[in-house]
N, C-alpha and C positions, 0 to 999 in steps of 0.2 A: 121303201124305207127312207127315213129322213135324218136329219142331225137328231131330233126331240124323241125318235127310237134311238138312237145310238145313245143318246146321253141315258136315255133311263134301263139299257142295256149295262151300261158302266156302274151306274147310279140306282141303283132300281130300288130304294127307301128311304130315299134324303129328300130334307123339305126346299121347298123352291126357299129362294133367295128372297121373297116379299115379306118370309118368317123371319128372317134375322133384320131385313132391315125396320123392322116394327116394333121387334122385340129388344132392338139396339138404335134409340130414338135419336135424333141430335140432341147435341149438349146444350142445354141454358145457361147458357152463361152472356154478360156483358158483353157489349162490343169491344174486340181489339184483346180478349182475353186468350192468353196463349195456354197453348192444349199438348205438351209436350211426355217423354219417356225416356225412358233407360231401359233398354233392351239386351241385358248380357245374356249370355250361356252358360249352363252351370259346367262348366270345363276347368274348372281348378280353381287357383290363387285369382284374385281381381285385380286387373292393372291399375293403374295410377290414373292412365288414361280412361279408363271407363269410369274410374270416378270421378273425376274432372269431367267428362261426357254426363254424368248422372247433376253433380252441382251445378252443371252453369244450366240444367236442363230445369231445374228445380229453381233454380235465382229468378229465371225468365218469369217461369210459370208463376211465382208468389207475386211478383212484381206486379203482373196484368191481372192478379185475381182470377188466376184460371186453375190447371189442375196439371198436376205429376205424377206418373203413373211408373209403376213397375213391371214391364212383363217379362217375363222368362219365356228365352228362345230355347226350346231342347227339342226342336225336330229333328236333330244330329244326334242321336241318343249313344252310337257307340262312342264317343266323346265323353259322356257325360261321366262325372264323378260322383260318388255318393257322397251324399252331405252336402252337394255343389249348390242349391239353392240356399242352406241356413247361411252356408260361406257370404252367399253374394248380399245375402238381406244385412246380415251383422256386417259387412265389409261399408255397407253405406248408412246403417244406423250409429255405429262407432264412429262418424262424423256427424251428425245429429241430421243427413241428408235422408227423411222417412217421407216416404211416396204417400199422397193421398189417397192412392187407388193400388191395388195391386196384391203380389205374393207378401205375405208377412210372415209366413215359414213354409216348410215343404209341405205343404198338406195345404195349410189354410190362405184366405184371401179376403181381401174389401172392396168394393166399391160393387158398381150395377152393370159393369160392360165387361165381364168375366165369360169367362176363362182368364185368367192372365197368364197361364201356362199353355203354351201353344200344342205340348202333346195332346191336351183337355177341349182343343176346339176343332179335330180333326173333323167333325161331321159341318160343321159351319166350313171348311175350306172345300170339301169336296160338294158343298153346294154350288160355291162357287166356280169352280171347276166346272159339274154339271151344266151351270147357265151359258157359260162360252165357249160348249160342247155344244149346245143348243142351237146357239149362234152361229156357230161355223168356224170357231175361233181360237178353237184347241183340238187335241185328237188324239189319238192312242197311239202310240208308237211300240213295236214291237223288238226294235235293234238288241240284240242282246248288249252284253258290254265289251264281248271280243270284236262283233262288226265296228262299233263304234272306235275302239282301237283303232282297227284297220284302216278307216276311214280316219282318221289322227294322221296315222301314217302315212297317207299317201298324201292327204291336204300338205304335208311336211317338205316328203320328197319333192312334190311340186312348189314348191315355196308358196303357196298360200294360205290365206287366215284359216285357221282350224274352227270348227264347228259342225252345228248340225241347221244349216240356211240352203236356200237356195238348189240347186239340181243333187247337192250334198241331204237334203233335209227327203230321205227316200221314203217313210210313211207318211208324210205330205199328200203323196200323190195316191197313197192308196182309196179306191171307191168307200164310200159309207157299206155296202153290201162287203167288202174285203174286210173291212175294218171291222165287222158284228159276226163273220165265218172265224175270223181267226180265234175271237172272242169266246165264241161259242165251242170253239175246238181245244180250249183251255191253254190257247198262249200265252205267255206272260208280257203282261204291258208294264210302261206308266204314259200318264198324261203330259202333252207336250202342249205348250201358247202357240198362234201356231200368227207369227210375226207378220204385219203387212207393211213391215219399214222397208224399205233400200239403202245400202251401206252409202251409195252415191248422191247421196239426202242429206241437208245438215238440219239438225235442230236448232235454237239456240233457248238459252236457259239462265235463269237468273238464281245464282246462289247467294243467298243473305251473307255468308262472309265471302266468299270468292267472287261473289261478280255477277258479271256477263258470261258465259261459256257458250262456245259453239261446240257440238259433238255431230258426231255422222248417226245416222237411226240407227236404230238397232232394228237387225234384218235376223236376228239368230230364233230362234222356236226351241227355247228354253224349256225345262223340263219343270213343270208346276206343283204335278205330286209325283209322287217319287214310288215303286214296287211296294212298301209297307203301308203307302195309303196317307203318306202324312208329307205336308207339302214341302219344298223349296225355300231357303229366306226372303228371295224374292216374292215370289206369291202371296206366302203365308202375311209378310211385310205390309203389303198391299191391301190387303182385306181387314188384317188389324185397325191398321191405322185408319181406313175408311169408316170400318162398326165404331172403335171407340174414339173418335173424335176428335183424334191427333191433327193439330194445327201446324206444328213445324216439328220435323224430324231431325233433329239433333243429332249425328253420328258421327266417326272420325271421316276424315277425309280417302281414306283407301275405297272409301264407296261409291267416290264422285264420277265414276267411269262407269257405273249402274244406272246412271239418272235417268239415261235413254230408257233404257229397258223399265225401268220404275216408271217413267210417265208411260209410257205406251200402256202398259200393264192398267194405268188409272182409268187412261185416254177409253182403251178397252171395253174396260167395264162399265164404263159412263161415269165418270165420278172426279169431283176437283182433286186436282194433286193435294197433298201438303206442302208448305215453304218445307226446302231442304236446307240444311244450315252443315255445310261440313269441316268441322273443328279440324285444323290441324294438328299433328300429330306431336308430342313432348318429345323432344331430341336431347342426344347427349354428346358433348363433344367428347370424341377418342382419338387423342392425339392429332387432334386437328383437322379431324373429320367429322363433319355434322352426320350420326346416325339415331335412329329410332330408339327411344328407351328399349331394352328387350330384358323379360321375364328369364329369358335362359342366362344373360352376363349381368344383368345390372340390379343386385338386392333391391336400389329404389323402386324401381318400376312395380314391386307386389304392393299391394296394400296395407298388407301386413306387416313390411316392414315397421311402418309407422306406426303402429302398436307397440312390434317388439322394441322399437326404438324410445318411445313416449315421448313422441314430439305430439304435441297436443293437436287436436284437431281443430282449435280456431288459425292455429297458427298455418297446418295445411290449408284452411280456407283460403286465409287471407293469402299466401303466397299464389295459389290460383287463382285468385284473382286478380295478383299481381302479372300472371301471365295470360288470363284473359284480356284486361284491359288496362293498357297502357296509360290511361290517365289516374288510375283506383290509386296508386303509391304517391299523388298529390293533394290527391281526397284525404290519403290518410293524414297524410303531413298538415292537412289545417282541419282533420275532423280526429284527433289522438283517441278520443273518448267515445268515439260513436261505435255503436253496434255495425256489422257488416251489412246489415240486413238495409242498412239505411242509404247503402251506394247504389246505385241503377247502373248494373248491367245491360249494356247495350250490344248486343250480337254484332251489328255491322264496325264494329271496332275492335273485333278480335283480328289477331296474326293470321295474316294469310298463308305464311308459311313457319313452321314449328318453332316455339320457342325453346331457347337451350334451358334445360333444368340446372338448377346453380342448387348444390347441399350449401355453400356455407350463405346462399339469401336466403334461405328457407331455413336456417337454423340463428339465424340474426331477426327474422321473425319472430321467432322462438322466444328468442332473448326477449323481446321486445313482450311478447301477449305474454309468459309468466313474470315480468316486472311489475305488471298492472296486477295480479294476482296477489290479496290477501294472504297471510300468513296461514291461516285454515286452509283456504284452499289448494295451497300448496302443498301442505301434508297431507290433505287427501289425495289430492292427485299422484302423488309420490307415493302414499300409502297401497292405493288402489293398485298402479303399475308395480311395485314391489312385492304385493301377492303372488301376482304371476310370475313374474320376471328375476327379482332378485333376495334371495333370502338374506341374505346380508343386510340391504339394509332392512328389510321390514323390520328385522333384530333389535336395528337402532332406533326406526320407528315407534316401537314400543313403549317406548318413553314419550308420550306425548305433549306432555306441560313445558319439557325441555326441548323438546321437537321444536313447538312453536315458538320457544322462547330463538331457537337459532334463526329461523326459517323468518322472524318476527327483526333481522340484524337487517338496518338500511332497507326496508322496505315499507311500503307507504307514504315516502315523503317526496319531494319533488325532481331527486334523480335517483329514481331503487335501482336498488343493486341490479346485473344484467349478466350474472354470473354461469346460471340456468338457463339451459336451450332447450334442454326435453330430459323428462324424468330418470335417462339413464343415466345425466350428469350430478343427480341429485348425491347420489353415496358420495363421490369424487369433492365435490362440493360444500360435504358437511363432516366427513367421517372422523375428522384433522378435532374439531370440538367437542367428543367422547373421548373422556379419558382412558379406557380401559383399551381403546383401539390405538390411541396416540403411544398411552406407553409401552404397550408391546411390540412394537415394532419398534428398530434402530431408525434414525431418522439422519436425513443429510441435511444440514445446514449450510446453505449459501450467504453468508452474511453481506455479501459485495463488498463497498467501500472500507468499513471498518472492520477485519477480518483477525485483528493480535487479539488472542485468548486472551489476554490481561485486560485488555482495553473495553473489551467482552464485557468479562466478569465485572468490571467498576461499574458500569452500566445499570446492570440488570441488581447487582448489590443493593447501590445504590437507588434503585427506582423502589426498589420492596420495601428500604428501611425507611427512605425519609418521603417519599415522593405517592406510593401508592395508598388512596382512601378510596373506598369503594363509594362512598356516597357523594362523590364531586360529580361536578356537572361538568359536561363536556368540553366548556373552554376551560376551565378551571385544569380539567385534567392534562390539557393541551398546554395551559401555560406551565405546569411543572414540568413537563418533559423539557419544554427551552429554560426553564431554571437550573435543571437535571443538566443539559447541555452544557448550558455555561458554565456549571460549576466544573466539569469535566474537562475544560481546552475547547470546547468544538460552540461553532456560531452557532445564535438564537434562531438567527434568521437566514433563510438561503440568501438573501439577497448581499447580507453580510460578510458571507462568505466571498458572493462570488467578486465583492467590490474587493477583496484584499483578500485572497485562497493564501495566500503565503502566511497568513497570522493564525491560521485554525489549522487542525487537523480534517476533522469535516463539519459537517451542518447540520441543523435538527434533524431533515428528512432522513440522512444518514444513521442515525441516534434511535429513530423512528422503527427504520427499519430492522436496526438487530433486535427492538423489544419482539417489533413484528413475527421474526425469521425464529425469535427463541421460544415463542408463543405458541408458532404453526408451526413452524417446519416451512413455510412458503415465503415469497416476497411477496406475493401478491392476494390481499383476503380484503373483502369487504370491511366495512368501517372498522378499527383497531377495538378505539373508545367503547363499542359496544359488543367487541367477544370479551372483552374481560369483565365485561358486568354480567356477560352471561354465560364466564366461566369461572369466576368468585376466586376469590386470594390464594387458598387453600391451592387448588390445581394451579394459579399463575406460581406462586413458589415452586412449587415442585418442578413444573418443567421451565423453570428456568435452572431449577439445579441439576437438572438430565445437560442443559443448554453449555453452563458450563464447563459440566464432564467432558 
């Protein structure tokens, strides 16, 4: 009896390996074109990082004209979640990151190098399997999982490395005749690689963002399929990325101590590695400790947040990008107007060690891509997010002509407003402009400088009876305010003031501010001149005479 009986004792209806490699051709594509994926598990919420892992994987790939793929890893099935794949497809389409090839919901898929769901290609892995069972290069291992324990524990008590290697790796040494009796006698296996490293071996390895790496081999005889017949990440990893034509492996950095075990794996089978690229990890500082985003303490870290939040998702881009490469935030500064799509991302310039996630860069972002934002699209987007999220305002939203008419104040012109970060400041940011909301509630007024109820009231009198005409033009309306001023005691000009403060009481901006304060309720609103044209006389009387009260 031989290995080629023993593999098709294990295997005894699976097609040799000459079927998938034929049926799974190389790619045509251009030279230098990058062939890259996103690999999550349908295991719940999607990290930040895996989207970040998906985007720069998808930048690369548009860049070179090659191809982004989607697979779903659920060989770990008691993990998995139900609904876990629509999660992960909606998690990266909700930033417009849509795979070429891949899962498009739980059921269905595109492209020609399918399966994209690894439960879906267990007979292609156990081909595999079969060929380096053939070889001599895997084998059955029969340890239950208590021996394996055991053997834990004693490698422990002895202080050395734990595994299954070396005079430790005990169905190794069983005969091809041992290994087809047990089989035959119905013991329970799985399949083991069966390692021809030495620990006291260095590799060395070049990773596209980290370098140069030296590692010792990997001597361990890892376990490939698993007792249900469905492979390993490693394994199944390996055979993937070979059939469907994955050019660089894109993954976080906790992976970079698998390289070993991944190349040998390729080395193996006879087959070029991929470039491995291992992104470092998004950190967050906690009191002055650099630690990993985590999904258990940090709301950022889900995906989701940034939906429930409506921080828009150009503005996530671009902030990834910002922590991908350190030159993209110079790009922007002399490209204001260009599309993202138009920067080149280049891998060997990312952080080799994690960059710190900043909420207020990434919501100054924010500020920054809704300022460029038409007045339409602003009440869509605020529209949209307030279906889900906040019935409040959609209430307010309902008014649309007056919607745009607010949303339409300081926007479009050479410094727009930058008021708006993400759709959940939109209510906070306009509600003060509906009157039925303004005047139901009691409001505090901060008037600052000018704060005597008389000095007040002559003010705000005074602007209604001689000073306010709805149809002036903006310096127009500007110079009766400083007319309004002077006729009051207080300077036209700040500057007037400040050459001689002892002859005024205050100064325009002061004068400014209580129209402002009796207006809103705030000191601080986007351009004056344009909420009262797009809150008409009618309403400015009235809450000036609450302002008074």
């Amino acid at each position: 009896m031989d290995y080629k009986d023993l593999a098709n004792l294990i295997f005894p209806d699976i097609n040799g390996i000459e079927y998938y490699e034929k049926k799974y051709p190389k790619r045509n594509l251009k030279e230098g074109a990058i062939v890259t994926r996103v690999a999550p598990s349908p295991t719940g919420n999607v990290h930040i990082g895996t989207l970040y892992q998906g985007f720069v994987a998808k930048k690369v790939a548009k860049q070179t004209e090659g191809v982004f793929f989607l697979r779903i890893e659920d060989t770990d099935q008691k993990r998995e979640v139900e609904n876990g794949i629509n999660q992960i497809i909606s998690a990266f389409s909700n930033f417009g990151i849509v795979p070429d090839e891949g899962m498009i919901s739980e059921t269905e898929e595109k492209g020609e190098y399918g399966p994209y769901k690894q439960s879906k290609r267990k007979e292609i892995y156990q081909a595999y399997a079969k060929y380096l069972i053939e070889q001599g290069k895997a084998y059955p291992c029969f340890c239950s999982a208590e021996e394996i324990e055991q053997m834990r524990q004693k490698q422990e008590q002895a202080k050395i490395r734990p595994g299954y290697y070396g005079v430790w790796a005990k169905c190794r040494k069983l005969s091809i005749e041992e290994m087809s009796e047990k089989i035959k006698s119905g013991e329970k296996y799985i399949i083991r690689f069966k390692s021809p490293g030495r620990e006291d071996r260095k590799i060395k390895h070049h990773d596209v963002i980290k370098g140069n790496v030296d590692f010792p081999e990997n001597d361990q005889d890892i376990v490939i399929i698993k007792a249900d017949g469905l492979p390993t990440y490693h394994f199944a990893h390996a055979v993937d990325d070979h059939l469907m034509g994955t050019t660089h492996v894109i993954r976080g950095d906790e992976w970079l101590s698998s390289v070993p075990l991944h190349l040998q794996l390729f080395h193996e089978l006879g087959w070029k590695p991929p470039k491995y690229v291992h992104i470092a990890p998004i950190m967050k500082n906690d009191n002055g400790n650099k630690r990993k985003l985590s999904k258990r303490k940090d709301p950022e870290a889900a995906v989701s947040y940034y939906a429930e939040e409506g921080i828009p998702q150009e503005a996530v881009k671009e902030y990834l990008l910002n922590i991908a490469n350190s030159n993209f935030e110079n790009w922007r500064r002399t490209n204001q107007d260009k599309s993202i799509d138009e920067f080149e991302l280049q891998l060997n310039k990312m952080s080799v060690s994690g960059a710190l996630f900043d909420m207020v860069k990434l919501l100054d972002v924010g500020k920054n891509v809704i300022s460029k934002y038409s007045s339409e699209k602003v009440y869509e987007e605020a529209y949209n997010w307030a279906k889900k999220y906040d019935e409040e305002l959609l209430e307010l939203l309902q008014n649309k002509e007056y919607s745009l008419k607010i949303f339409s104040i300081e926007r479009g012109n050479k410094k727009p407003r930058k008021d708006i970060a993400k759709w959940s400041d939109v209510k906070n940011s306009i509600i003060y402009m509906f009157d039925e909301k303004f005047f139901s509630k009691k409001q505090d007024y901060q008037y600052q400088i000018i704060n005597n109820k008389e000095d007040i009231s002559k003010i705000l009198n005074l602007y209604i009876e001689k000073y306010y005409n709805q149809e002036d033009d903006k310096q127009t309306w500007f110079d009766k305010i400083k007319e309004l001023s002077g006729e009051l005691g207080y300077a036209k000009e700040v500057k007037e003031f400040k050459a001689n403060p002892e002859k005024y009481k205050a100064h325009v901006g002061d004068v400014s501010t209580v129209l402002r304060v009796a207006l809103t309720a705030r000191t601080n609103t986007p351009d004056m001149y344009e909420i009262m044209r797009v809150l008409g006389k009618e309403s400015i009387k009235k809450r000036f005479e609450i302002a008074k009260n």
